[in-house]
PDB file of N, CA, C and O in Angstrom, chain B, residues numbered from 101:
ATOM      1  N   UNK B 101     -17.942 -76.565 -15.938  1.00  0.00           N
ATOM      2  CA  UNK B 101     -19.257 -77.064 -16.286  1.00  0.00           C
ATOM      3  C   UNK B 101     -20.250 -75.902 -16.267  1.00  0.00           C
ATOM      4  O   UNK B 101     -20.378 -75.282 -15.212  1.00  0.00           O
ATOM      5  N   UNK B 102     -20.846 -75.609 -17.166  1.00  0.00           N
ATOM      6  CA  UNK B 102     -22.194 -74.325 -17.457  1.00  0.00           C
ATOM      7  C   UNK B 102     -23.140 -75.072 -16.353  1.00  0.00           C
ATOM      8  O   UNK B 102     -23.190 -76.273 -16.090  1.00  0.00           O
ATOM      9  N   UNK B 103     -24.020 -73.764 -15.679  1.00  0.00           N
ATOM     10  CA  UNK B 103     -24.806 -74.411 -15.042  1.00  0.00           C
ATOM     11  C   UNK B 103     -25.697 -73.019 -15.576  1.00  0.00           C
ATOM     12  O   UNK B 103     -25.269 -71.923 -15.938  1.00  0.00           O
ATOM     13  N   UNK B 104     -27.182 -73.553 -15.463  1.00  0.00           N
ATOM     14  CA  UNK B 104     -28.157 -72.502 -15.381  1.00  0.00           C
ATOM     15  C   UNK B 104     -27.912 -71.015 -15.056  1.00  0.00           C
ATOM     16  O   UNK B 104     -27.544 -70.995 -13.881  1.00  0.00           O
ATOM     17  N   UNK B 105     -27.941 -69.854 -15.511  1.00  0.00           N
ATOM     18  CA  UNK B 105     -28.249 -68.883 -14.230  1.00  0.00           C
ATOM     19  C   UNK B 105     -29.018 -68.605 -14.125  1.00  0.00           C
ATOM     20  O   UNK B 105     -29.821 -68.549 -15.056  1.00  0.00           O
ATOM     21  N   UNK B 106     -29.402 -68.085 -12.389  1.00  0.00           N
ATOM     22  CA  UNK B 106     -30.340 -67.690 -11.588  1.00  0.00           C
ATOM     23  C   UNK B 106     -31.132 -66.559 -12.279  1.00  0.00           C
ATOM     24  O   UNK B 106     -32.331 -66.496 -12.007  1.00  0.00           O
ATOM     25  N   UNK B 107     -30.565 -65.575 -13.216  1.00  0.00           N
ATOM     26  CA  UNK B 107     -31.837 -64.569 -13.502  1.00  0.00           C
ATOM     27  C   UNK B 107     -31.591 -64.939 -14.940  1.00  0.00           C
ATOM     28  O   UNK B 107     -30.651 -65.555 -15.443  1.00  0.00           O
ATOM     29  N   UNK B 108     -32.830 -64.332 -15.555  1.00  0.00           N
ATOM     30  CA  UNK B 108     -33.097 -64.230 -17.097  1.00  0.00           C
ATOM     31  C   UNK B 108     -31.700 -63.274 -17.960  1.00  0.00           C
ATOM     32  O   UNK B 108     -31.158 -62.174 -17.851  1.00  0.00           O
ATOM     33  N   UNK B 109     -31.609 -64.292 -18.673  1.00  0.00           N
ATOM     34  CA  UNK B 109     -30.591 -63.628 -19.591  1.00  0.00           C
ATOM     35  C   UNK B 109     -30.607 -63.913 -21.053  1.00  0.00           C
ATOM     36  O   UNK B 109     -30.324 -65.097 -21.235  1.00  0.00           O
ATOM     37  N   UNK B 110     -30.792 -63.388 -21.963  1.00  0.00           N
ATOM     38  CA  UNK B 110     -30.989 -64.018 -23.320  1.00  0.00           C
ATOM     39  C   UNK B 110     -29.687 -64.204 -24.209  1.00  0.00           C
ATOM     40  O   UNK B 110     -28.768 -63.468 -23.851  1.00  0.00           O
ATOM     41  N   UNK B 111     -29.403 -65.044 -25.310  1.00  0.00           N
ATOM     42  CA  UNK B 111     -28.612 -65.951 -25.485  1.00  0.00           C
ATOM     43  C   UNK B 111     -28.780 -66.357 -27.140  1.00  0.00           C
ATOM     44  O   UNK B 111     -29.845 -66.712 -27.644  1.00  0.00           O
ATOM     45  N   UNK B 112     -27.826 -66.257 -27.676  1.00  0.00           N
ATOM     46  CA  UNK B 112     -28.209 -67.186 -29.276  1.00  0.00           C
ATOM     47  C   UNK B 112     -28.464 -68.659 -29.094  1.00  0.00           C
ATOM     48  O   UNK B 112     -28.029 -69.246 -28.103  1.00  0.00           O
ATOM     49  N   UNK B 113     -29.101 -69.214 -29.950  1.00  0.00           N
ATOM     50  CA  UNK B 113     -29.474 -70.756 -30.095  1.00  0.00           C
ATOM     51  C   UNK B 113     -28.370 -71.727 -29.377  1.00  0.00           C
ATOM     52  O   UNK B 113     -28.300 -72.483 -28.409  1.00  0.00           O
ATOM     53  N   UNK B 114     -27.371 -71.137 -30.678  1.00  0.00           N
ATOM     54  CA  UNK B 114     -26.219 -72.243 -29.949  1.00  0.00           C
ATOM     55  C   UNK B 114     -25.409 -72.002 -28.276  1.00  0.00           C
ATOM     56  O   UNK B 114     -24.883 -72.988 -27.760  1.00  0.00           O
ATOM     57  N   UNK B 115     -25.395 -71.291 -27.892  1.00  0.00           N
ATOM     58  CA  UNK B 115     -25.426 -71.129 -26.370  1.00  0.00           C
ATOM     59  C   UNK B 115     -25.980 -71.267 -25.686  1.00  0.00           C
ATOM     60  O   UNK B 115     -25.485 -71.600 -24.609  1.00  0.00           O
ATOM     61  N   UNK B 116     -27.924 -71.056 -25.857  1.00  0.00           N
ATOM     62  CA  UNK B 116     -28.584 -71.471 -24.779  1.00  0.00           C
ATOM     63  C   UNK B 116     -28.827 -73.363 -25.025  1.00  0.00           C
ATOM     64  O   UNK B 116     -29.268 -74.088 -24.133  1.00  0.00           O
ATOM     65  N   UNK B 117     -28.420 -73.857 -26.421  1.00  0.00           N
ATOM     66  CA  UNK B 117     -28.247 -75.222 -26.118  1.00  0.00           C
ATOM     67  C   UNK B 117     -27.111 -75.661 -25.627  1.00  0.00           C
ATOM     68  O   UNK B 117     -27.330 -76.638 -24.910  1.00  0.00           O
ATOM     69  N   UNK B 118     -25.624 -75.295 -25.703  1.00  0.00           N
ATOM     70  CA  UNK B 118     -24.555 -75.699 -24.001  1.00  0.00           C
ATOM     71  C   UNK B 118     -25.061 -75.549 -23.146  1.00  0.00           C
ATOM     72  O   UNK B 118     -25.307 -76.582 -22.522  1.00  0.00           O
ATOM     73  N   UNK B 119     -25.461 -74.483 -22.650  1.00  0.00           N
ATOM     74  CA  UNK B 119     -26.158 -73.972 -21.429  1.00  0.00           C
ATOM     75  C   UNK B 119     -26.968 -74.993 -20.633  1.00  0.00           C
ATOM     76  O   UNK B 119     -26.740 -75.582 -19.577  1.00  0.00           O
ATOM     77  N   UNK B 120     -28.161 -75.007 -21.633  1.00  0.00           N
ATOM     78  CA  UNK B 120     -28.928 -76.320 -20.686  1.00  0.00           C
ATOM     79  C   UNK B 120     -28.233 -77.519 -21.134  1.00  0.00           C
ATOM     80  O   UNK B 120     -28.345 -78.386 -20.267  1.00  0.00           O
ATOM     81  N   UNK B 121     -27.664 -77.857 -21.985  1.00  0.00           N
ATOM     82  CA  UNK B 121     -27.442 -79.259 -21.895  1.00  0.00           C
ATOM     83  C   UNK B 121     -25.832 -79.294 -22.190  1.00  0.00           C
ATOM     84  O   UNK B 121     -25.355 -79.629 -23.275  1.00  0.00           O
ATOM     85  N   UNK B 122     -25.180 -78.947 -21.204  1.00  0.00           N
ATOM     86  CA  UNK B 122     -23.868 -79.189 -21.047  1.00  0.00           C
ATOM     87  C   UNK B 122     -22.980 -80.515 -21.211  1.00  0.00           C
ATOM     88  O   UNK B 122     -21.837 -80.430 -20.763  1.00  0.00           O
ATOM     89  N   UNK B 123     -23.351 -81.692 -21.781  1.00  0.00           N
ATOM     90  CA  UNK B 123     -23.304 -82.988 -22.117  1.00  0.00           C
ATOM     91  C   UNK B 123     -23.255 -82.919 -23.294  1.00  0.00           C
ATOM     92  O   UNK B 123     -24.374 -82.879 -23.804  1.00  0.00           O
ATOM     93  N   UNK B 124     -22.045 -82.869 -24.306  1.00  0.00           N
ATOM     94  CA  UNK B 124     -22.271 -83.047 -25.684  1.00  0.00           C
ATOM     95  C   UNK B 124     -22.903 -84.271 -25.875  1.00  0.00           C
ATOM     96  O   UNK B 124     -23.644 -84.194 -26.855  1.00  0.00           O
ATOM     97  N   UNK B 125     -22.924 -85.419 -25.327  1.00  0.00           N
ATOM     98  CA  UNK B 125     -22.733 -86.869 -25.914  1.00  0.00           C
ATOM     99  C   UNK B 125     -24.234 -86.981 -25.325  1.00  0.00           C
ATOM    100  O   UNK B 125     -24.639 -88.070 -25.733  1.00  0.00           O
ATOM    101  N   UNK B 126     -25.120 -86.447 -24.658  1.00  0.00           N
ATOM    102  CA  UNK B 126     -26.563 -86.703 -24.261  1.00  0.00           C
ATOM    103  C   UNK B 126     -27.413 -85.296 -24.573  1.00  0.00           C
ATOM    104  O   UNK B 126     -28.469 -85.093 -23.974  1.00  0.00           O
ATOM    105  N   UNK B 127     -26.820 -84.204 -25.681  1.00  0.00           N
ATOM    106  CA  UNK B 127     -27.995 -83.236 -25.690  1.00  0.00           C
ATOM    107  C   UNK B 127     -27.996 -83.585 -27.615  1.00  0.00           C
ATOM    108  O   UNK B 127     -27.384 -84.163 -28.513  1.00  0.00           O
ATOM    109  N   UNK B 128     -29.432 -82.541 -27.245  1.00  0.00           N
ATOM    110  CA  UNK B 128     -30.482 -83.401 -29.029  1.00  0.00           C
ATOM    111  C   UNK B 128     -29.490 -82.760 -29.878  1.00  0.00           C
ATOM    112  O   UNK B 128     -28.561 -82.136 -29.364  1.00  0.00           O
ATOM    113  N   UNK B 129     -29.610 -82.861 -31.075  1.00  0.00           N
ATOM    114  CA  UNK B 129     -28.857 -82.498 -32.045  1.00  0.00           C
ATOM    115  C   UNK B 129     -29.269 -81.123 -32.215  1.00  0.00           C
ATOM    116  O   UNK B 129     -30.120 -80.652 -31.461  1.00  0.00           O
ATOM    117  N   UNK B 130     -28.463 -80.069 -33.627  1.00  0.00           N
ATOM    118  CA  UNK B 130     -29.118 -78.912 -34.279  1.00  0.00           C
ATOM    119  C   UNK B 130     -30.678 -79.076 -34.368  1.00  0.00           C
ATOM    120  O   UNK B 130     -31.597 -78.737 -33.623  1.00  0.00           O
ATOM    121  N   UNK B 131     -30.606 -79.805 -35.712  1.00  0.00           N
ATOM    122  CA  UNK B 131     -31.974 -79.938 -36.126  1.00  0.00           C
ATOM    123  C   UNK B 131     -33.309 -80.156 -35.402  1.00  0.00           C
ATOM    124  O   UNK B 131     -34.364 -79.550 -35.590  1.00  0.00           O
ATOM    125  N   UNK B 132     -33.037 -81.181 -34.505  1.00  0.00           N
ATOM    126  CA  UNK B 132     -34.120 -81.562 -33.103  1.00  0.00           C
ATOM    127  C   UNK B 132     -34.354 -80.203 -32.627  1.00  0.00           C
ATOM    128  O   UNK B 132     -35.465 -79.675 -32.679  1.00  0.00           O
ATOM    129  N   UNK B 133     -32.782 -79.347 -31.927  1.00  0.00           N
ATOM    130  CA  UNK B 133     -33.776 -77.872 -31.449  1.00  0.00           C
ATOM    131  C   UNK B 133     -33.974 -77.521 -32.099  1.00  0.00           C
ATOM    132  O   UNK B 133     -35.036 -77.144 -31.603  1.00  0.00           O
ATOM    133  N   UNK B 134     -34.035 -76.976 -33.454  1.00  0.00           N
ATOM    134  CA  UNK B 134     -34.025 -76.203 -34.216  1.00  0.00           C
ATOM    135  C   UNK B 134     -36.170 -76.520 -34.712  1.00  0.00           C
ATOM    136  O   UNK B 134     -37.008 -75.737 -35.158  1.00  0.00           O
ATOM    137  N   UNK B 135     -36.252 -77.988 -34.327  1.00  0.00           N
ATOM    138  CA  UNK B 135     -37.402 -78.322 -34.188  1.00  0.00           C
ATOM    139  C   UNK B 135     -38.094 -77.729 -33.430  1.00  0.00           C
ATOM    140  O   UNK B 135     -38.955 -76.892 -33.702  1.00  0.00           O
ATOM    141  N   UNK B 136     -37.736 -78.157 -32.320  1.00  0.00           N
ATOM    142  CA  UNK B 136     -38.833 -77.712 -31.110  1.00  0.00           C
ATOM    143  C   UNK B 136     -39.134 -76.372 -31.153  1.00  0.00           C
ATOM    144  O   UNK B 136     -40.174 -75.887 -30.709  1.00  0.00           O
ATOM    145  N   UNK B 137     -38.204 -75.741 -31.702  1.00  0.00           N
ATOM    146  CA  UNK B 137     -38.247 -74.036 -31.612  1.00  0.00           C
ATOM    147  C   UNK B 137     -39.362 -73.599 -32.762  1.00  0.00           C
ATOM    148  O   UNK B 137     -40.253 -72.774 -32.556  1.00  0.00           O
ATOM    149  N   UNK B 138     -39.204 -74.118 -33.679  1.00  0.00           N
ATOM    150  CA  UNK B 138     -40.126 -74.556 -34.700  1.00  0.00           C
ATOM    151  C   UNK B 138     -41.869 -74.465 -34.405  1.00  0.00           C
ATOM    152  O   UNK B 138     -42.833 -73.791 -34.770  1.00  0.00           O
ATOM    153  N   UNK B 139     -41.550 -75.639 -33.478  1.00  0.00           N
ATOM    154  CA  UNK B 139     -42.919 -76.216 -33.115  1.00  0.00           C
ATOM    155  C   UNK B 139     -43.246 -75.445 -31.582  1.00  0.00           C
ATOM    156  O   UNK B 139     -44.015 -75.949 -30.763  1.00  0.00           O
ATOM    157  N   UNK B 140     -42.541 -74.174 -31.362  1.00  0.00           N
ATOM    158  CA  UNK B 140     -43.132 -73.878 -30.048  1.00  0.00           C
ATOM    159  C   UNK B 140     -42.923 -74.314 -28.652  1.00  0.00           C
ATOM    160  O   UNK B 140     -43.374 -73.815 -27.621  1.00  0.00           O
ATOM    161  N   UNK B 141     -42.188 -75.292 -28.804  1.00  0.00           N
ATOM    162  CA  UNK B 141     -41.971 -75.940 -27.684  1.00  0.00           C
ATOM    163  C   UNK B 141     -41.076 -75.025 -25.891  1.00  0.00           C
ATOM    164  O   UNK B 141     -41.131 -75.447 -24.735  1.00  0.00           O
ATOM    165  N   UNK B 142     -40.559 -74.085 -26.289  1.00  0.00           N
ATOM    166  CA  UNK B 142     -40.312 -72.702 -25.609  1.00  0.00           C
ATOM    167  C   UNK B 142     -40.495 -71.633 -26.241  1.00  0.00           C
ATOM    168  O   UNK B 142     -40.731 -71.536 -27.446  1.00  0.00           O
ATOM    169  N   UNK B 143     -40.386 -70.686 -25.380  1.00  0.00           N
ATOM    170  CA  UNK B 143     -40.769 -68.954 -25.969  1.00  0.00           C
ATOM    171  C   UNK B 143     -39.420 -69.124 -26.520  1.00  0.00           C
ATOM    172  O   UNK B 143     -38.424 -69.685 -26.063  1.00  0.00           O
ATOM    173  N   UNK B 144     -39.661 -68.433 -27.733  1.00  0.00           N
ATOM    174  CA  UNK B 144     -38.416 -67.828 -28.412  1.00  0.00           C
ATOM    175  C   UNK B 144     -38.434 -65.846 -28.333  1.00  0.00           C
ATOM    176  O   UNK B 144     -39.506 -65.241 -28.316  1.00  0.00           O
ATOM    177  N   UNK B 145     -37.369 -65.276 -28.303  1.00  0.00           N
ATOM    178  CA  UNK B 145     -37.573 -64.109 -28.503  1.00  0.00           C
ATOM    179  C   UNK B 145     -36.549 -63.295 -29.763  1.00  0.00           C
ATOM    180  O   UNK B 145     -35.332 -63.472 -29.832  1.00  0.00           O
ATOM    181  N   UNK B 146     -37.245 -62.500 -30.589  1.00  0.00           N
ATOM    182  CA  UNK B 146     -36.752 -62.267 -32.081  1.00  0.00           C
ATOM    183  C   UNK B 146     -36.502 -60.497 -32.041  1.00  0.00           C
ATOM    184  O   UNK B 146     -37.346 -59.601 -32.039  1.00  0.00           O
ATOM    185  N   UNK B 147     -35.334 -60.437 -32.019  1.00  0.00           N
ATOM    186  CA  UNK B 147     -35.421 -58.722 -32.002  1.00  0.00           C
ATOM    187  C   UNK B 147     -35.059 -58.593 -33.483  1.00  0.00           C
ATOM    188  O   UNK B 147     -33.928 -58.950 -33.811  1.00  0.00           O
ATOM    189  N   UNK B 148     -35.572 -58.304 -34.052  1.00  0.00           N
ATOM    190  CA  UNK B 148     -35.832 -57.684 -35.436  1.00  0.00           C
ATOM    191  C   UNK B 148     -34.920 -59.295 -36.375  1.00  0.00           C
ATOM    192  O   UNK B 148     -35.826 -60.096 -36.607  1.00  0.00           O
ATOM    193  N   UNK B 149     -33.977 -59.690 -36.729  1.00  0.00           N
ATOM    194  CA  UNK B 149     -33.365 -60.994 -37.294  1.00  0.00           C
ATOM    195  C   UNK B 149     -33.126 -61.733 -36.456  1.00  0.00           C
ATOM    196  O   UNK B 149     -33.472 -62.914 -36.421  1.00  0.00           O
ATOM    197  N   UNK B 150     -32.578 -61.219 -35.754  1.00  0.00           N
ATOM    198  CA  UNK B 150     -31.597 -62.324 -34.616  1.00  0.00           C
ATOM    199  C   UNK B 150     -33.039 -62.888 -33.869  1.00  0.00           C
ATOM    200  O   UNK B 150     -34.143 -62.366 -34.023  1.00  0.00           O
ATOM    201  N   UNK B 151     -32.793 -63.881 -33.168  1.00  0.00           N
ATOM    202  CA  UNK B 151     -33.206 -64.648 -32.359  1.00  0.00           C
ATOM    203  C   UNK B 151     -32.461 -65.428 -31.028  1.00  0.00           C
ATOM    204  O   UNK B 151     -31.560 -66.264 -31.090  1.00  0.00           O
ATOM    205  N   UNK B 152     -33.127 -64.886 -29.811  1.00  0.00           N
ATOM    206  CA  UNK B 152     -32.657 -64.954 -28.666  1.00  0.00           C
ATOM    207  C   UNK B 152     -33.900 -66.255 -28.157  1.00  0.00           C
ATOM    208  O   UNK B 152     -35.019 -66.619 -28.520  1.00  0.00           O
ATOM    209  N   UNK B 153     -32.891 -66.627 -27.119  1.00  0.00           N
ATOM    210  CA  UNK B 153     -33.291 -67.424 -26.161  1.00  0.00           C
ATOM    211  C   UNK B 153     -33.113 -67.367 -24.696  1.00  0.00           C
ATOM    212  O   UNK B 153     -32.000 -66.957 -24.367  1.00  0.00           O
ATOM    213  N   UNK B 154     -34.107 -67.741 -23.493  1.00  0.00           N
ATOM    214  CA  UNK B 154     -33.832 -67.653 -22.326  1.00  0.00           C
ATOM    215  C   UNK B 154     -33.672 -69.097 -21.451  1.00  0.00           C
ATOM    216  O   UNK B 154     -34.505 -69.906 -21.042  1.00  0.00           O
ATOM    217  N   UNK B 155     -32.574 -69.042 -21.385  1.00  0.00           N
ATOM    218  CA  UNK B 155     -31.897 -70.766 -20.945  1.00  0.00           C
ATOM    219  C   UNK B 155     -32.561 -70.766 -19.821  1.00  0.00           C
ATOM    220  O   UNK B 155     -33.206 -71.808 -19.706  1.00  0.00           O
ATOM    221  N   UNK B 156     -32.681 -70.064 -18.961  1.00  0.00           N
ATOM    222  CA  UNK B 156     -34.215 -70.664 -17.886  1.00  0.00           C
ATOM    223  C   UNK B 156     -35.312 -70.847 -18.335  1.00  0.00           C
ATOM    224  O   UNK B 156     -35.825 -71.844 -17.826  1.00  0.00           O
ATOM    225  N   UNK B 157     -36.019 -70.291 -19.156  1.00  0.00           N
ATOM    226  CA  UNK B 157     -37.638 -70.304 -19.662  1.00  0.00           C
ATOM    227  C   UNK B 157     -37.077 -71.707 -20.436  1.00  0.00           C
ATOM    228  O   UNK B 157     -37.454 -72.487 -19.562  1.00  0.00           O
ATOM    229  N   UNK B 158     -36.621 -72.340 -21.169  1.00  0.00           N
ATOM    230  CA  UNK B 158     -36.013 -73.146 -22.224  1.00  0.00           C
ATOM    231  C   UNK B 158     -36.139 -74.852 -21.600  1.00  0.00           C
ATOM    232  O   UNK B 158     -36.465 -75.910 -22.139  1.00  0.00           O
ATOM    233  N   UNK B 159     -35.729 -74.505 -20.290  1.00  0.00           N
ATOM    234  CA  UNK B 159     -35.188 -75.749 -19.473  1.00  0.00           C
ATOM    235  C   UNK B 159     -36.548 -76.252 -18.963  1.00  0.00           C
ATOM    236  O   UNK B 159     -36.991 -77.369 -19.230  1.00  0.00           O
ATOM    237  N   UNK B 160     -37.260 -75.204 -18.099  1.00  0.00           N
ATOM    238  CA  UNK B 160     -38.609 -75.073 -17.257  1.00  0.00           C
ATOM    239  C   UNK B 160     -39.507 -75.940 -18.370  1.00  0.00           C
ATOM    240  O   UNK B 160     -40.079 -77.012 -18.175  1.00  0.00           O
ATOM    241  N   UNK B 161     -39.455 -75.139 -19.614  1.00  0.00           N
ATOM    242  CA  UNK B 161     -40.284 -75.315 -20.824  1.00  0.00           C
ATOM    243  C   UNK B 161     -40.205 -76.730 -21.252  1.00  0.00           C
ATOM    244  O   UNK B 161     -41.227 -77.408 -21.360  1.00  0.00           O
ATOM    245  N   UNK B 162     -38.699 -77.324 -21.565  1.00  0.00           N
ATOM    246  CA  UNK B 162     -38.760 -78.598 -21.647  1.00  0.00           C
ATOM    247  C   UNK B 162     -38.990 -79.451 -20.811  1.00  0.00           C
ATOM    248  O   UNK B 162     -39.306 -80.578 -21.193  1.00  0.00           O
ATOM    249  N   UNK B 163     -38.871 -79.075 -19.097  1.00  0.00           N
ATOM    250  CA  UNK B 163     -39.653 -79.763 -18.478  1.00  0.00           C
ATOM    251  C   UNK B 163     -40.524 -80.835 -17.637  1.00  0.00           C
ATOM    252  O   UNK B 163     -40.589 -81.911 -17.044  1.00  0.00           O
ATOM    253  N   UNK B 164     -41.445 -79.048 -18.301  1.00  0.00           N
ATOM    254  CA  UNK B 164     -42.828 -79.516 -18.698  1.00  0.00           C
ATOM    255  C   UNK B 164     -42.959 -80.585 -19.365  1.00  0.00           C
ATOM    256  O   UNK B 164     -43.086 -81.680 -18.816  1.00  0.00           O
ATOM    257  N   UNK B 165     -42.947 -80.425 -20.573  1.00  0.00           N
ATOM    258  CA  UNK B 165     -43.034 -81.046 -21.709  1.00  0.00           C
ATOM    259  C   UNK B 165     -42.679 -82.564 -21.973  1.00  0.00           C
ATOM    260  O   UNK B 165     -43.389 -83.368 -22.577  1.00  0.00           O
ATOM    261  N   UNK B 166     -41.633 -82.763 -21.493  1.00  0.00           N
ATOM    262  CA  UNK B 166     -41.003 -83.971 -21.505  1.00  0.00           C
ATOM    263  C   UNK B 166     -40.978 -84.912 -20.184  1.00  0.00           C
ATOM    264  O   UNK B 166     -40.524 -86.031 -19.944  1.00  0.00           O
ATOM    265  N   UNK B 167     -41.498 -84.185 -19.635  1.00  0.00           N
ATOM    266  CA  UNK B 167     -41.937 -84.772 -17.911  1.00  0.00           C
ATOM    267  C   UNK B 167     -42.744 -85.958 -18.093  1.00  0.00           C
ATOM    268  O   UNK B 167     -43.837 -85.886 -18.656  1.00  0.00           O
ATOM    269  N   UNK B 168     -42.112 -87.414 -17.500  1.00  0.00           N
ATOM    270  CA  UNK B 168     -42.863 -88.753 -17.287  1.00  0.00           C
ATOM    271  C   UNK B 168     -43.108 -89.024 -16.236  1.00  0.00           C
ATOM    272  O   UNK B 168     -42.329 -89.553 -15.443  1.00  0.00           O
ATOM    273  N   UNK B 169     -44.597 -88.614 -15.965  1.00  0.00           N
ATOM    274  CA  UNK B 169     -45.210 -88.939 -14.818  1.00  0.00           C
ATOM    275  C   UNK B 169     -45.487 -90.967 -14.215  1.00  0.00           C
ATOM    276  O   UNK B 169     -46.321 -91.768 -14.637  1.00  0.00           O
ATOM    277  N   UNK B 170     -44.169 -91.204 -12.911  1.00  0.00           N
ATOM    278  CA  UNK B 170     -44.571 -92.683 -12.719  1.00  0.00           C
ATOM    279  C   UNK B 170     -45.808 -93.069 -12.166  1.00  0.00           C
ATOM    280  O   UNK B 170     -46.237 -92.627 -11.099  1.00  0.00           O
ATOM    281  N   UNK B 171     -46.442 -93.969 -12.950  1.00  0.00           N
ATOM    282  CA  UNK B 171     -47.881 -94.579 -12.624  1.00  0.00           C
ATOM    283  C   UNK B 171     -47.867 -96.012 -11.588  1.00  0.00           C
ATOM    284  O   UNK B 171     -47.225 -97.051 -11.745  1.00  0.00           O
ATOM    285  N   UNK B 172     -48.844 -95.624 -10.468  1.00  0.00           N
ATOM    286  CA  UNK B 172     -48.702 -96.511  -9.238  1.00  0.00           C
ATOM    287  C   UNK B 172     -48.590 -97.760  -9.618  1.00  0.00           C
ATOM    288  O   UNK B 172     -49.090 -97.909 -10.733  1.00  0.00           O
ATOM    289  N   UNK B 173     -48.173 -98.674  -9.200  1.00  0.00           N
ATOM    290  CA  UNK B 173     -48.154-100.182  -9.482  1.00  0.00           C
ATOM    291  C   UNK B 173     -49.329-100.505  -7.996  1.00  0.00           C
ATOM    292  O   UNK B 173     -49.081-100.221  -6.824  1.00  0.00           O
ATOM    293  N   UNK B 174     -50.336-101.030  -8.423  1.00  0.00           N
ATOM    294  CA  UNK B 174     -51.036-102.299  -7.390  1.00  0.00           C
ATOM    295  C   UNK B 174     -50.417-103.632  -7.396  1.00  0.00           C
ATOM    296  O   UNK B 174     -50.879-104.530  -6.692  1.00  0.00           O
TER     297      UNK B 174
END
């Protein structure tokens, strides 16, 4: 089972999506990341074509983002 690692390491698309989401049958599709990356949703990093990713900044980033805060019941 992939688990996170502890320091920054950068990564092509399709690896840092196993990476964080080691669940074929519960992580988003191509296109969905291929969205978010799109839309900013983590730092991406681009050395001249290629495009890297940091599966910690990635995870943190989503989050954020996707974080549902539960609201008190009276």
């Amino acid at each position: 089972m992939n688990e996170l690692p502890q320091r920054s390491t950068l990564v092509g698309v399709e690896k840092c999506r196993e990476i964080v989401f080691p669940d074929p049958e519960s992580a988003p599709g191509k296109r969905t990341f291929a969205q978010w990356m799109a839309k900013r949703y983590f730092p991406v990093h681009k050395i001249g074509r290629r495009v890297f990713l940091d599966p910690v900044e990635v995870r943190s980033a989503l989050d954020r983002r996707f974080r549902v805060n539960a609201t008190p019941v009276h």
